[in-house]
Structures are given as structure tokens and as C-alpha cells.
C-alpha positions in Angstrom: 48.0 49.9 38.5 44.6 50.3 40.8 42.7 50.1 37.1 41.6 51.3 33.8 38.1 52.4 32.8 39.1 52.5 29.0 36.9 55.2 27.0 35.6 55.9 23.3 35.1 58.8 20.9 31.6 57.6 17.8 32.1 60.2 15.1 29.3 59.9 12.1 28.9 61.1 8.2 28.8 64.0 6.4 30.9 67.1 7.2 31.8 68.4 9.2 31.9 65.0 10.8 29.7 65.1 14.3 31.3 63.8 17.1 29.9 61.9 20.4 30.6 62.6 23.8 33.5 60.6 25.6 31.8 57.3 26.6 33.1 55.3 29.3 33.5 51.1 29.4 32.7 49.6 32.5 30.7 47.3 34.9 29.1 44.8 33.0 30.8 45.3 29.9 34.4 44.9 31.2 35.9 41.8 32.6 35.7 42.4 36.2 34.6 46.0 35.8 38.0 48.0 34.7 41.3 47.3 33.2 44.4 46.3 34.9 48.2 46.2 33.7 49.0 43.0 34.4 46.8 41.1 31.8 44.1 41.2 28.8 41.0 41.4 29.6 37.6 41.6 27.2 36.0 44.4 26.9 32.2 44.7 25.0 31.8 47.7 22.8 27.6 47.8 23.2 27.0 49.7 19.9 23.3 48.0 20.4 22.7 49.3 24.2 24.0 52.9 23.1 21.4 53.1 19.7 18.1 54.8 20.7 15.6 56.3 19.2 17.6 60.0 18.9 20.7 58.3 18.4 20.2 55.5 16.3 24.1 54.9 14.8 22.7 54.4 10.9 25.6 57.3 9.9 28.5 56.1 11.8 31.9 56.7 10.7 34.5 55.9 13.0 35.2 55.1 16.5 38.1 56.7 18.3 39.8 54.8 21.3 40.8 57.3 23.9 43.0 57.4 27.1 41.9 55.8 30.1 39.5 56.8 32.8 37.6 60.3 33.6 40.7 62.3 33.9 41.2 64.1 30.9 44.5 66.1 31.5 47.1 65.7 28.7 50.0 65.3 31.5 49.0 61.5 32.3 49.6 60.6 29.2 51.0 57.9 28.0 50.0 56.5 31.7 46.8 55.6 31.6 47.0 54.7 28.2 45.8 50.6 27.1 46.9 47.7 24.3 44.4 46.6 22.4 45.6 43.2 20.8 42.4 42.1 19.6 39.2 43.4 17.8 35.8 41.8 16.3 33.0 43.3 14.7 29.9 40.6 16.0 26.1 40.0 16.4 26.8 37.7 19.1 26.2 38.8 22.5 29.5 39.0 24.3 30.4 37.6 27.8 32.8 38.9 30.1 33.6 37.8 33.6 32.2 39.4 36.6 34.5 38.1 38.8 38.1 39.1 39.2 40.0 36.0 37.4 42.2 34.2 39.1 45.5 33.9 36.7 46.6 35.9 33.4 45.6 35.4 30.9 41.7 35.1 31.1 39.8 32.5 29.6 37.5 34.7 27.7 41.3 35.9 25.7 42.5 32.4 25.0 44.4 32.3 21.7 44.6 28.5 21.6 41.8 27.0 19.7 43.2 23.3 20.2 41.4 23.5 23.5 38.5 23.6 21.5 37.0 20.0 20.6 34.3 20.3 18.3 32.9 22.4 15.7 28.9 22.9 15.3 27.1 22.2 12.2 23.1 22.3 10.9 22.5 20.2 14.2 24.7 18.1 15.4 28.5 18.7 17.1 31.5 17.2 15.1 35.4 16.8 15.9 38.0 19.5 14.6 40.2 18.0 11.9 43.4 20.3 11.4 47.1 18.9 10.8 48.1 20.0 14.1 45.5 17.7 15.8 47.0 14.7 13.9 48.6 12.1 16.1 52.2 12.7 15.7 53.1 9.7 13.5 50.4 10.5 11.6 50.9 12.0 8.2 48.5 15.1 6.6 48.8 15.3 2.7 47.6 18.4 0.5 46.5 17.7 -2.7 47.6 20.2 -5.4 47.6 20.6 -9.2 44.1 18.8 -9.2 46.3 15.4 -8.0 45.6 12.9 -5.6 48.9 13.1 -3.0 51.9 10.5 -3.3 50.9 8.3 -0.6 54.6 5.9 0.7 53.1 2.7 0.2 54.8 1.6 3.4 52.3 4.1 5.6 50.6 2.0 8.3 46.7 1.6 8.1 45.2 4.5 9.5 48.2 6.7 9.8 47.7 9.1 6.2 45.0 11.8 6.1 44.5 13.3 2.8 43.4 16.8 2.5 41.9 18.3 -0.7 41.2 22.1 -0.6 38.4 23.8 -2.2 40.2 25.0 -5.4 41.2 21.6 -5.9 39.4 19.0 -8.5 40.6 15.5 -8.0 40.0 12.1 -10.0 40.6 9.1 -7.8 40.8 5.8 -10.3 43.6 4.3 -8.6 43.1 0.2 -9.3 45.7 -1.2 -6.9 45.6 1.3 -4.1 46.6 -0.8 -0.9 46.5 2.6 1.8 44.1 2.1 4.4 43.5 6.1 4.9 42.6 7.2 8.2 40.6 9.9 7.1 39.5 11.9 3.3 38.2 15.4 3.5 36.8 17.0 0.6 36.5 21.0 0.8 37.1 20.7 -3.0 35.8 18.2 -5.5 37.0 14.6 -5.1 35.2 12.0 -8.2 35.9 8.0 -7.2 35.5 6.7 -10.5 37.1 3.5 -12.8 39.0 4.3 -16.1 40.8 1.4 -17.4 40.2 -1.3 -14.0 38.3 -1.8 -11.3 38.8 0.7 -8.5 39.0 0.4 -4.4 39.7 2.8 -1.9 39.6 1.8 2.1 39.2 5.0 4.5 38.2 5.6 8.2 36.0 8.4 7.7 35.3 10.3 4.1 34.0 13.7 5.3 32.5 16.3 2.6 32.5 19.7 4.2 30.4 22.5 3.4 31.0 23.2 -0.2 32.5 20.2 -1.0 31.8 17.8 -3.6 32.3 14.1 -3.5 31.1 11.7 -6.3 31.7 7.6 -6.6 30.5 6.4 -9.9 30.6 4.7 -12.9 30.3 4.9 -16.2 26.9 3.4 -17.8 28.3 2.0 -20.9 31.4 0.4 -18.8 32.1 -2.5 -16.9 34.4 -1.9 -14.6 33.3 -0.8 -10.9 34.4 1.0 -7.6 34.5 0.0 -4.2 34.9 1.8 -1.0 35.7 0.3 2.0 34.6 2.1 5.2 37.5 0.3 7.9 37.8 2.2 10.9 37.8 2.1 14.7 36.0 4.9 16.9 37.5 6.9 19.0 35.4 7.4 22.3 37.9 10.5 23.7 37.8 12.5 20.4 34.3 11.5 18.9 32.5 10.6 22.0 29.2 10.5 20.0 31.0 8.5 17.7 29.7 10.8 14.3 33.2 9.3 12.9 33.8 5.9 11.0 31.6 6.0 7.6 30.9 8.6 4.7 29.5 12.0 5.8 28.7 14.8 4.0 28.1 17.8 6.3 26.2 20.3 4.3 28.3 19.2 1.0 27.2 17.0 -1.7 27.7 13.7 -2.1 26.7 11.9 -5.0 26.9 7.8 -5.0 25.8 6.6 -8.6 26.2 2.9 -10.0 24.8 2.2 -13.4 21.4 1.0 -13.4 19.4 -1.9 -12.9 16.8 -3.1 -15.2 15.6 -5.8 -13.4 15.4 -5.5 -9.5 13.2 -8.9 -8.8 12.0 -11.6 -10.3 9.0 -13.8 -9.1 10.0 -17.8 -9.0 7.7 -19.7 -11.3 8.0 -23.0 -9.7 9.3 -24.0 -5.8 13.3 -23.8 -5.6 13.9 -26.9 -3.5 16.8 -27.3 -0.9 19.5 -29.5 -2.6 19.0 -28.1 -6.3 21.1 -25.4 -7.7 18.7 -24.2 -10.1 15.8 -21.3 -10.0 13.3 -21.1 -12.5 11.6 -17.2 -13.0 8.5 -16.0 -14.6 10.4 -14.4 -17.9 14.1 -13.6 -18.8 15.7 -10.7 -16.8 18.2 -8.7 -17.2 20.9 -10.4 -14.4 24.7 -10.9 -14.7 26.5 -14.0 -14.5 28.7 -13.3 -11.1 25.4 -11.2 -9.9 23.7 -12.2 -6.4 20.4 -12.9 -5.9 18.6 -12.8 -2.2 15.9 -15.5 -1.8 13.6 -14.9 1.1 12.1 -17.2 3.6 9.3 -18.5 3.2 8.8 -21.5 5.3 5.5 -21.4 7.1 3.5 -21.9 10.2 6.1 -20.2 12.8 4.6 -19.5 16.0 5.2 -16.2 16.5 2.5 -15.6 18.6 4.3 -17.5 21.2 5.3 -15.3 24.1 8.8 -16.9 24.0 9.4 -16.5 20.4 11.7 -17.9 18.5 13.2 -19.2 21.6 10.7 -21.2 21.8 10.9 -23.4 18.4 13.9 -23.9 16.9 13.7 -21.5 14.2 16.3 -21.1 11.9 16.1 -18.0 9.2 15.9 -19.4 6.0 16.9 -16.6 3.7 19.7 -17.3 1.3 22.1 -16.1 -1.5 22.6 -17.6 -4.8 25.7 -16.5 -6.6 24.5 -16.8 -10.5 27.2 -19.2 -12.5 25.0 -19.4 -15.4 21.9 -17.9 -17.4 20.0 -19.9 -19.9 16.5 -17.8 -20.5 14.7 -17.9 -17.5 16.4 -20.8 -15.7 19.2 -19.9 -13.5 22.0 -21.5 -12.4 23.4 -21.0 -8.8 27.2 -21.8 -7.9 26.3 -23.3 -4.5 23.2 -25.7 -3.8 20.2 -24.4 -2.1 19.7 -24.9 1.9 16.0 -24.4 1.6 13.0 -24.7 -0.4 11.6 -21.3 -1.4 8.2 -20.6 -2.7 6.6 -20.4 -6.2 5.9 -16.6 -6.5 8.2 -15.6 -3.8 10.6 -12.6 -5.3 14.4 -13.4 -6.3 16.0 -9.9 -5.6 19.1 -8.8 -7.6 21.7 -7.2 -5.2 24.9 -7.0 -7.1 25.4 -3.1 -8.2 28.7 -1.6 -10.1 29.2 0.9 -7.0 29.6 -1.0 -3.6 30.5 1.3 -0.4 30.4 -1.3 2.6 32.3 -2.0 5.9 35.7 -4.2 5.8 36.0 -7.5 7.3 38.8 -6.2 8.7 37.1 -3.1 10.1 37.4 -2.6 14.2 33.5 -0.8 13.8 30.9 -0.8 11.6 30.4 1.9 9.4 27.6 4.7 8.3 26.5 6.8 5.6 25.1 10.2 6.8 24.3 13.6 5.2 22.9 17.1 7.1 22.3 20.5 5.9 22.4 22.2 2.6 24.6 20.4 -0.3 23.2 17.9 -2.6 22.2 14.2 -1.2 22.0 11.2 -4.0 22.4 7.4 -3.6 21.5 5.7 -7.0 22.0 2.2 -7.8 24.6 1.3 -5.6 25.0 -1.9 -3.2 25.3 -0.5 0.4 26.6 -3.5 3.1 27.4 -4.2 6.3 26.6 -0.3 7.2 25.0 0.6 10.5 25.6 0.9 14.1 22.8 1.8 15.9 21.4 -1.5 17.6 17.5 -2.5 18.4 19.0 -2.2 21.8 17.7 0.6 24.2 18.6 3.9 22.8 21.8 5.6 24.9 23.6 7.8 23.4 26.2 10.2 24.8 25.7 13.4 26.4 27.8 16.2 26.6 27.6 19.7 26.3 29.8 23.3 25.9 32.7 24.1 28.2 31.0 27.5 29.3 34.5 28.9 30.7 35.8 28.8 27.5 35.6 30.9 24.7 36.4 30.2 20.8 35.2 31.6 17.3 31.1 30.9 17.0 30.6 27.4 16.3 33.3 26.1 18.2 33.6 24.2 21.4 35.4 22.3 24.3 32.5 19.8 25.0 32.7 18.1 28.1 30.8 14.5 28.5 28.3 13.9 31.3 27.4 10.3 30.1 29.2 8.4 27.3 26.5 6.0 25.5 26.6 2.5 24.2 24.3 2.7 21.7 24.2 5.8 19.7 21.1 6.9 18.5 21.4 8.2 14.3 24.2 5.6 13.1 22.4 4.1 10.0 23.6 2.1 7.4 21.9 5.1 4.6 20.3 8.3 6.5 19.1 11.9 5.9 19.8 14.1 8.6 17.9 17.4 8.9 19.2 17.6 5.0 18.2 20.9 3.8 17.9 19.2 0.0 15.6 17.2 -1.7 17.8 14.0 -2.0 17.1 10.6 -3.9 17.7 6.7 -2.7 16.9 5.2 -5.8 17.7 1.8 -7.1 19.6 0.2 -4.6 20.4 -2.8 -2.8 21.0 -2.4 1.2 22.6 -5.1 3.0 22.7 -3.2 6.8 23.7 -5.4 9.8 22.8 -2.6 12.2 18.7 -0.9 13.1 17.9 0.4 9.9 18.1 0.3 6.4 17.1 3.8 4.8 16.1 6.9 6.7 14.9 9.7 6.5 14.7 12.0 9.3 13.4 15.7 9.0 14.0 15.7 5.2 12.5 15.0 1.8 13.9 12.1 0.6 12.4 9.7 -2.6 12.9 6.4 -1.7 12.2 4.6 -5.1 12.9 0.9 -6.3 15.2 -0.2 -3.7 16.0 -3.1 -2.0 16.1 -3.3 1.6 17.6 -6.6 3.2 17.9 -7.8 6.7 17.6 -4.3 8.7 17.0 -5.5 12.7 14.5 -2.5 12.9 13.3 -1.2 9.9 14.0 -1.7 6.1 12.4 1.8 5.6 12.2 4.7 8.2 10.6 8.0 8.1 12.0 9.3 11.7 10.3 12.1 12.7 6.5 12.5 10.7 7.6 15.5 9.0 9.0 13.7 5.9 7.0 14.5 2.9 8.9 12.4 -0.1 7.5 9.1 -1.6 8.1 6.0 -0.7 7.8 4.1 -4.1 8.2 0.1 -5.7 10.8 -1.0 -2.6 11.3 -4.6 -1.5 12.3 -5.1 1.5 12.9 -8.8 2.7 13.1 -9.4 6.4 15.0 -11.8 8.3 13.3 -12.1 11.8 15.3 -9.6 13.2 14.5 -6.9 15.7 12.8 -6.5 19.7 9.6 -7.9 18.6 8.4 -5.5 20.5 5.6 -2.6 19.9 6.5 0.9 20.0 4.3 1.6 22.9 6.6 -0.1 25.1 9.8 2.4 25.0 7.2 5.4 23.5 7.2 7.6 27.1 10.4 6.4 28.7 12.6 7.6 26.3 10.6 10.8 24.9 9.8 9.2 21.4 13.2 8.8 20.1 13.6 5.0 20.6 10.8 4.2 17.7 10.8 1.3 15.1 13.1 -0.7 16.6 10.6 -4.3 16.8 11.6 -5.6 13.4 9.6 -3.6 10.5 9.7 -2.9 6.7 8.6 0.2 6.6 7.8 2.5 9.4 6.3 5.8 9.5 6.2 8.0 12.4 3.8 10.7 10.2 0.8 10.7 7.2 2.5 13.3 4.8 4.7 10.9 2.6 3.3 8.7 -0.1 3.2 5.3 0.8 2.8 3.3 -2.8 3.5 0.0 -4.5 5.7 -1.4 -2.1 6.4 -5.3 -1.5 7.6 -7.3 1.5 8.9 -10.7 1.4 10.5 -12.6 4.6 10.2 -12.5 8.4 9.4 -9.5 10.4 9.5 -9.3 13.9 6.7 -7.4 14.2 5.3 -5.5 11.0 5.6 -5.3 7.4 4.4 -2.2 7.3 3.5 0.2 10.3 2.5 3.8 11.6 3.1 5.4 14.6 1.3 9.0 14.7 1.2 9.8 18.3 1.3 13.9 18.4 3.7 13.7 21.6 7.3 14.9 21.1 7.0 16.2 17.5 3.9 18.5 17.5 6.7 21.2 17.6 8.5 19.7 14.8 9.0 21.9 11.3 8.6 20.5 8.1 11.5 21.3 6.0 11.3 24.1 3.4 13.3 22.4 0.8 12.4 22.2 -3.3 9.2 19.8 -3.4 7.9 19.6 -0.5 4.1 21.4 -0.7 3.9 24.8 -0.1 1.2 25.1 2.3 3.5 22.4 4.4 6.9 23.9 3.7 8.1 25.3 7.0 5.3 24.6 9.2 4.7 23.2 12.6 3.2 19.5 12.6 0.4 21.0 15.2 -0.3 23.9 13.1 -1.2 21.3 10.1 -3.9 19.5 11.6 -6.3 22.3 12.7 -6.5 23.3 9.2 -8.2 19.8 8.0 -11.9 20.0 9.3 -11.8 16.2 9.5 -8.4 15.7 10.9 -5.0 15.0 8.9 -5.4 11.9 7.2 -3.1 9.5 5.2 -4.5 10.6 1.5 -4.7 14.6 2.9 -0.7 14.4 0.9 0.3 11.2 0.6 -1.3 8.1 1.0 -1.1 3.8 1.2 -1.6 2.6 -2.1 -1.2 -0.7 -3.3 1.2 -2.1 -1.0 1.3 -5.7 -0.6 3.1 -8.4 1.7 3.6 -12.0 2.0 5.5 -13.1 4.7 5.8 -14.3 8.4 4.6 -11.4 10.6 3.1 -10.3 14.5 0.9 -7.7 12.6 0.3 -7.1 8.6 -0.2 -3.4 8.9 -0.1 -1.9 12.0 -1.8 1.0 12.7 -1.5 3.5 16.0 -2.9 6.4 17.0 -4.9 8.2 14.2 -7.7 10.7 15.1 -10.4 11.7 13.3 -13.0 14.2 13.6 -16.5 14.2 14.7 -18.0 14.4 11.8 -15.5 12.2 9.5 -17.0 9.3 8.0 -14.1 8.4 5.9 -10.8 8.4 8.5 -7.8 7.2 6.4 -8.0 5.3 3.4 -6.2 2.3 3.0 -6.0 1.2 -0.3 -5.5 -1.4 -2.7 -3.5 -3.8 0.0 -2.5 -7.3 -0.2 -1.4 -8.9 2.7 -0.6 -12.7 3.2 0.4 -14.3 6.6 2.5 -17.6 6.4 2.5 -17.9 10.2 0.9 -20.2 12.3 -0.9 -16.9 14.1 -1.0 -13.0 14.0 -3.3 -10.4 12.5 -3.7 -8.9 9.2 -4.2 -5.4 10.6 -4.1 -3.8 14.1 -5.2 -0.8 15.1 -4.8 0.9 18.8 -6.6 3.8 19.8 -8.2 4.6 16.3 -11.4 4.1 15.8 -12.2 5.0 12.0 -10.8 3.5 9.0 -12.0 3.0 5.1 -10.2 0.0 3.9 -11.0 0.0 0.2 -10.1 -3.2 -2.0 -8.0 -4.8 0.9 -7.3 -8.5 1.2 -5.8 -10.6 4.5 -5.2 -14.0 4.1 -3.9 -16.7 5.6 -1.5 -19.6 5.0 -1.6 -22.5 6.7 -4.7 -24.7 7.9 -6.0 -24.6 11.4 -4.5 -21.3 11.8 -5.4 -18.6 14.5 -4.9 -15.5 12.2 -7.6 -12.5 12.7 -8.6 -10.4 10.1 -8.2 -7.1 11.7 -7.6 -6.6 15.7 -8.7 -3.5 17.5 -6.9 -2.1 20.4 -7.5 0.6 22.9 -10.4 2.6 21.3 -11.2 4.5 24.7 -14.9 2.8 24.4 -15.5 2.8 21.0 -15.5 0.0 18.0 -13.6 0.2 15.2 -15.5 1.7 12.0 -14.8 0.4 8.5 -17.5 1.9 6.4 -17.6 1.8 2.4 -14.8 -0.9 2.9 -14.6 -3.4 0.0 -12.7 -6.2 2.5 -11.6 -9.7 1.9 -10.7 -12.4 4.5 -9.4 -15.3 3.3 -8.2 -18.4 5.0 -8.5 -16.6 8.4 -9.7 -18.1 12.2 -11.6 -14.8 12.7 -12.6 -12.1 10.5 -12.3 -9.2 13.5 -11.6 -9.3 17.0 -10.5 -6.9 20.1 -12.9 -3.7 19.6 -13.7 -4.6 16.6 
């Protein structure tokens, strides 16, 4: 056949019904302009490029396929009639191919969707799970009758997925449950809870999907308690961005809730000395023979000032673990002897929780917990360890993008990889990502190995009462400045981990994505979250506390219009904000830094970057009611680079040891200027200089 121009009859409403002239598909909006017998090809019905201002299509009824071409006469019929094997209604523009194809059938009318790789969600590109993508040994089980599958016991590790569809509401309190599960997905409602025993579960990947539930809790009054084991390896062909290998919930709800801790820390009323086995606190509290407590470091008079630190000096992180074999008031007795002295005053922190969700020894990678989009986001009083990938390394992460010769159902994808990363940016041990919910990390212990700790990124989330130990970056991070949700009573104990390096120094090379990664406790890129009560104990690499509030890369960034977060912030641009505060956005305009306090070994106490004021502003931000110790050999108790205005009310920096080189506060970069501290109520203590730099 030389071709088909294939051709349309619109009728509308009412009656009689009103009919359109014959209208003629062609060009632009047929695959290689016209129809030929020998294959499929698309074809675009423009319904918006035929709707004008006369015609405007609000009445249609029907349309009418008609014969092809301009010949109208009866006789060629059925000649130049078409097949039409395929018809969607859409509001996505369509494409068709202007040049002839090459072979039948075309790409544009590919039936097989297993071509497609990955399925787009809130943000972020994930794999395609389906039984026929299963490896072939692999087995796919369907829960039914509210049920958790028959698993053969004999099923290698990683070979069973289990499948539970959205009509289906499933109790998992298996005690003795020895499957390793390659993967879980929940379209339905899956609860991880004990009954009679203890409960543990070991999966690959646990993935929530949009409008399912998963829960893993127990009861308050009860003692028994559930662990999940994240043991997986990645798999750099089908998750080359490596999303897989952890708990995600993409735009469902997961809910992780242990029963609750009264007492999260407890101060040491006398020195615990190396080669005892016996801690003395202020009062009784409320811990559990079996319970863990984290002791931090506190030796002092490091040199980490020393441009080849700790390389340089034999140092030897000092934090501990005491396993508790015995509670007489408010002595404690450890199973094992103690390596180390540790302080009077320094902070015992209770990290043993009833719901533990941590990495296998056995595991090939590490894994993560991550949520994005709409759903429901808690993590209460659980113990999260050995979580997190994402190294203090340099960022690389992998970059691919869309096949554009293919063509699947919207949201789907053959993504092919330009550069496949070593270090994947987003892989945290507890993280919020883009979540369209205001979600809650509240009362727990965090054990990562990985960059960071807790974060939030582009969401509301209330961090409250945790405990953050060991995190290489940061304990704490609020990723992209337009978190608004308070950052409450945490501890965070550092362990000397991280670049030891400022922010500055990867800030431009790597378009502000590669942030917080010197060794901090808690880390802000923005001034809108609450800031308050907070304590940190240990060895930082760099900073206890720190903000980084540089406008580049995230002046077009939106603050999330999610329940709580101020109206006249929901849904704005950070660069819209600013102009509307005659002084300039300042850490108490929403939130604030309020009574935070830190005693520890540290390049910086609080470090402070970037924060303009206005001409007129006589107050700048308002730090407030902070305590912050130094049991180095050298540092500073606050820095500040280009800034030049600060109110610093009821603020002490102190030193530790004697002959020290500490200063008070350090100025840096103030384009000419010298830092202003009016109406400060300031106390040095123990210091080598009150003020140096631009100060």
C-alpha cells in the first residue's frame, strides 16, 4: 500500500446531534506522516490543537473513525480501511516519529513493558518489581486470607519475595522465622509485631508502596521485642543508584514504634575509671538489666588543631559500651571492665530499645531507612544500627537518564547509565525525602556506620529526644534549609569521625550537594527550624553544632506545604522569604538556637557561615542560652565567616585544659568588616584569647 491518511467524524450533544466536518490525520501527528499496511504505527488525535475559540469541544459526544484518505467513494471500501489495536484518552503530549522507522513494529507501539527499567515516584526513579522480573529460581508468594505465605524452610537466602496486595491485612509474629527474604512489598497492610516471643524477620529490601501500610511495634505493657534485619547485596545492573537494600516507604506509611524510654541519659556523679566495672549516676533511672549504655570520650587536650590530625598523635577513640549486669540504686554494674576513664558529669546514654531494625553481620551491604511523598513517616523509640551507606567520601553518585526511543505507560522508563557512582549521595541510616507529611523521629537510639544519622531533607520532620551515636558526618541533618520542624533535647555523642574538613572546601565544585560531611552533630543548611535544648558529648571532627546558609543552589528551593509548617512559609520559594524581613531572615524570625550546650573535643563550638543582615539591623541572629566546653588542646568556641552581626545572649565558651590555645570567638572573611556582638551577655572562661580573626 503507497499509504493511509486515516480520517475522523466529532459529533456533539443535544439533538439532533451536530456533526464535524471529515478531519484528516497527518504530518506531525502520524508516525512518519501516513499509514502503511505493513505495521502499527501511532497516530495523535489533537483534540487540544482542533479547540478554538468557535469550536471549543465542551459538548462532545462521540468521535467516529472513518475510511482512509480524501477519497470518499463507497467502492474502495473495505480497501483503504485501518486496525486500530490500541486507544488512550491522555493529557500527555504524544510523540510520533518523523522519520520512516526502520523495522515493524515501531518503538512508539511496543507492547513489552519488561524493556522498561524503572518506575518514577515523588522524585526519585525506582526498579520495577513484578513476578515476571524475578530471577528464575526465585520464588513470588501472594499473601491471601490476611496470611503471611507458607515459606519451604529449605528456600535459599534471598531467593523468596513475598507480595501482599492491597486488600490484604497481615500480622507477622513469627518467633523462629529463619527465611532470609529477598524482598517484602506492602501494597496492603503488613504489622511486625511479638505475641507470645520475641520476633525477627531478615529481608533485602521492605518496600511500602503508595497506599501501603507497614508497622513494626510492640506492645507497651509487654516485654517481648522485634527485630528486623536489613541483609542484602546491591545490585549495580538493576538498581544502578542503588535505592535497594534497606526499608523504604515510597509515598506509604511506615510506622516503627518501640515502647518508650523514660530515661534517655544519665550524668556520671563521680569519674568511671578504666579497669572498674562500676558507674555511679546522679539519681536512679529507669534502665534494664541487659540494657546498653554509650559512654563518651572524654579524654582531653587532643591536638586537633594540628594540620595532620589525628595522624599526627596517636589517638585512639575512647567511647565505650557497658552492657548493664546489675542495678543497685544509682550504682551500676557493667558485665565487662571499662577501657577508659570517663568524666564526672559526662552523659551515660541508654541505647537498648524493644524495636531494633539494623543491618546483619552477614549482610553483603549496608542498609537504609528512607521515606518520600505522601503516606505517614514515624520512627519512635526504636534502636536503628549499622544503617547507612553514603560515605564522607566525595559525593558521586550515578547518572542516568530515560531511554527517549522508547515508549511505556507515564512514569515508566528504560534508563540508560552515563556514569555509575561509588558513592551515592541520600543513603542514610534514618532520612526524610521530599516526604509530603509531617513525620516524627522521636526517642531513639541511632547507631549509623555510614554519613549521617537523622535527616531531613525538604520535609518537616520533629526530631525530639534522640540519641545520635558515631555518625562520620553528622548526628543531625537538615539537607536542604527548607526544613521547618524542631530539633528538640537530642544527644548526639561523636566519635572523631568525618573529613575534618569545612564545607567551603567541596561548597562550588559539587553545586552544594556534598555538605556536612567534616564530622558534625547537628548541621543546618537553613534558619527556619528550631534549634533547642540540645547536648553533645564526644569528639567531632569539626563542629558540634554548625550552619551553613549560603543562598546558592537552594534560593529556588520550595518549602513543603505539609500540616505544621507556617502558613506564610508553606509552599514558598527560600528567595521569596527573605525580602519580606526588613532586617533580613534571621535564626529567631521561626525558629531559633536556644539553650544548646556541648562539651566535647572540637575544631569549632558553633560554627557559623554566611548569614546577612541588613543595613539597619542591630540585632543579626540571636544565639541564646549556649554552653559550650572545649576539652582540646586548641580550637574556637564560635567561628563565624562572612557574617558580620551577631547578639550572643547568655553564652559561655570555656576551656579545658591549662596552657591552652582556644579563642573565644574567630572571625572569618567579613569582606572588611568586624564582627559585631552588641547587647551580648558573653562569658570566656579558661580561654588563650577572648576574640581573634575580624573580630
Amino acid at each position: 500500500s503507497p499509504g493511509c491518511t486515516p480520517s475522523i467524524i466529532l459529533t456533539g450533544g443535544g439533538w439532533p446531534r451536530l456533526s464535524s466536518n471529515k478531519i484528516f490525520l497527518e504530518d506531525l501527528y502520524v508516525d512518519a506522516g501516513s499509514l502503511v499496511s505493513s505495521e502499527f504505527r501511532r497516530v495523535a488525535i489533537p483534540l487540544d490543537d482542533m479547540r478554538t475559540n468557535e469550536w471549543n469541544l465542551n459538548n462532545l459526544y462521540a468521535l467516529y473513525f472513518h475510511t482512509c484518505g480524501f477519497n470518499e467513494e463507497g467502492s474502495a471500501y473495505p480497501l483503504l480501511t485501518y486496525h486500530v489495536s490500541d486507544l488512550a484518552v491522555t493529557n500527555n503530549a504524544i510523540d510520533v516519529i518523523s522519520m520512516p522507522p526502520t523495522t515493524s513494529p515501531t518503538p512508539y507501539v511496543t507492547d513489552d513493558t519488561l524493556l522498561a527499567t524503572h518506575r518514577f515516584i515523588h522524585t526519585n526513579w525506582y526498579p520495577i518489581f513484578a513476578p515476571n522480573r524475578e530471577p528464575a529460581e526465585n520464588s513470588w508468594l501472594v499473601a491471601e486470607n490476611d496470611a503471611w505465605p507458607i515459606v519451604d524452610s529449605s528456600a535459599p537466602s534471598h531467593s523468596v519475595t513475598v507480595f501482599i496486595p492491597f486488600d490484604e491485612n497481615v500480622i507477622f509474629s513469627a518467633a523462629a522465622d529463619s527465611t532470609i527474604y529477598d524482598k517484602i512489598i506492602v501494597e496492603g497492610s503488613l504489622t511486625i509485631r511479638p505475641v507470645d516471643a520475641n520476633v525477627r524477620i531478615a529481608a533485602g529490601t521492605i518496600i511500602v508502596e503508595k497506599g501501603g501500610t507497614l508497622n513494626i511495634l510492640t506492645e507497651e505493657n509487654s516485654e517481648h521485642t522485634v527485630t528486623v534485619e536489613i541483609n542484602g547485596a546491591l545490585d549495580d545492573q538493576a538498581d544502578p543508584e542503588e535505592m535497594m537494600v534497606g526499608i523504604l516507604a515510597l509515598e506509604g506509611s511506615l510506622t516503627i514504634s518501640g515502647n518508650k524510654v523514660h530515661t534517655k541519659m544519665a550524668p556520671l556523679s563521680q569519674t568511671a575509671t578504666a579497669g572498674s566495672n562500676v558507674l555511679v549516676i546522679n539519681e536512679a533511672a529507669e534502665f534494664a538489666v541487659g540494657g546498653e549504655l554509650t559512654l563518651p570520650d572524654t579524654q582531653e587536650g587532643l591536638n586537633v588543631g594540628h594540620w595532620n590530625f589525628p595522624a599526627c598523635c596517636s589517638y585512639t577513640d575512647q567511647t565505650e559500651t557497658c552492657t548493664i549486669a546489675a542495678i543497685d540504686g544509682n550504682q551500676i554494674t557493667c558485665e565487662q571492665t571499662l577501657m577508659y576513664d570517663h568524666a564526672i558529669s559526662s552523659n551515660a546514654a541508654y541505647i537498648s530499645r524493644s524495636v531494633v531494625i539494623r543491618t546483619s553481620e552477614a549482610s553483603t551491604d549496608r542498609g537504609h531507612i528512607l521515606h518520600t511523598g505522601a503516606g505517614k513517616f514515624e520512627v519512635r523509640n526504636a534502636r536503628v544500627e549499622h544503617l547507612g551507606r553514603t560515605s564522607t567520601d566525595l559525593i558521586d553518585s550515578t547518572v542516568m537518564a530515560p531511554d527517549g526511543d522508547l515508549n511505556f505507560p507515564p512514569g515508566q522508563a528504560k534508563m540508560i547509565v552515563s556514569h555509575q557512582g561509588s558513592n551515592q549521595i541520600a543513603r542514610y541510616a534514618v532520612h526524610a525525602h521530599h516526604s509530603l507529611v509531617e513525620a516524627y523521629f522521636s526517642g531513639n537510639a541511632v547507631l549509623p556506620v555510614g554519613r549521617d544519622g537523622m535527616v531531613a531533607h525538604n520535609s518537616r520532620v520533629h526530631i525530639l529526644d534522640n540519641i545520635v551515636v558515631g555518625a562520620n558526618g553528622t548526628g543531625i541533618f537538615l539537607e536542604d534549609g527548607t526544613e521547618t520542624g524542631p530539633v528538640l533535647n537530642n544527644y548526639i555523642i561523636g566519635r572523631g569521625g568525618g573529613s575534618r574538613g569545612g564545607d567551603d572546601g567541596r561548597f562550588s565544585s559539587q553545586s552544594g550537594t556534598d555538605m556536612a560531611h567534616g564530622g558534625f552533630g547537628i548541621w543546618c543548611r537553613g534558619k527556619l527550624a528550631l534549634v533547642q535544648g540540645n547536648h553533645a558529648e564526644g569528639h567531632f571532627g569539626v563542629s558540634p553544632f554548625a550552619f551553613f546558609v549560603h543562598p546558592n543552589f537552594i534560593s529556588d528551593k520550595v518549602i513543603p506545604d505539609v500540616q505544621g509548617t507556617p502558613a506564610e512559609l508553606a509552599g514558598k520559594k527560600l528567595k521569596d522569604i527573605e525580602p519580606t524581613h526588613t532586617n533580613g531572615l534571621q535564626l529567631q524570625s521561626y525558629g531559633g538556637f536556644i539553650n544548646n550546650s556541648a562539651v566535647a573535643t572540637f575544631q569549632v563550638g558553633i560554627d557559623l557561615s554566611y548569614f546577612s543582615v541588613g543595613a539597619d539591623d542591630e540585632v543579626g541572629s540571636i544565639i541564646q542560652d549556649a554552653f559550650i566546653k572545649n576539652l582540646a588542646l586548641n580550637g574556637r568556641g564560635i567561628s563565624t565567616t562572612h557574617s558580620s552581626l551577631f547578639t550572643l545572649n547568655d553564652v559561655t565558651i570555656q576551656g579545658t585544659v591549662a596552657e591552652n590555645t582556644i579563642t573565644g570567638i574567630w572571625c572569618n572573611n567579613c569582606n572588611g568588616c568586624t564582627l559585631q556582638t552588641p547587647n551580648t551577655t558573653l562569658v570566656f572562661e579558661n580561654v588563650a584569647s577572648n576574640r581573634g580573626g575580624n573580630c
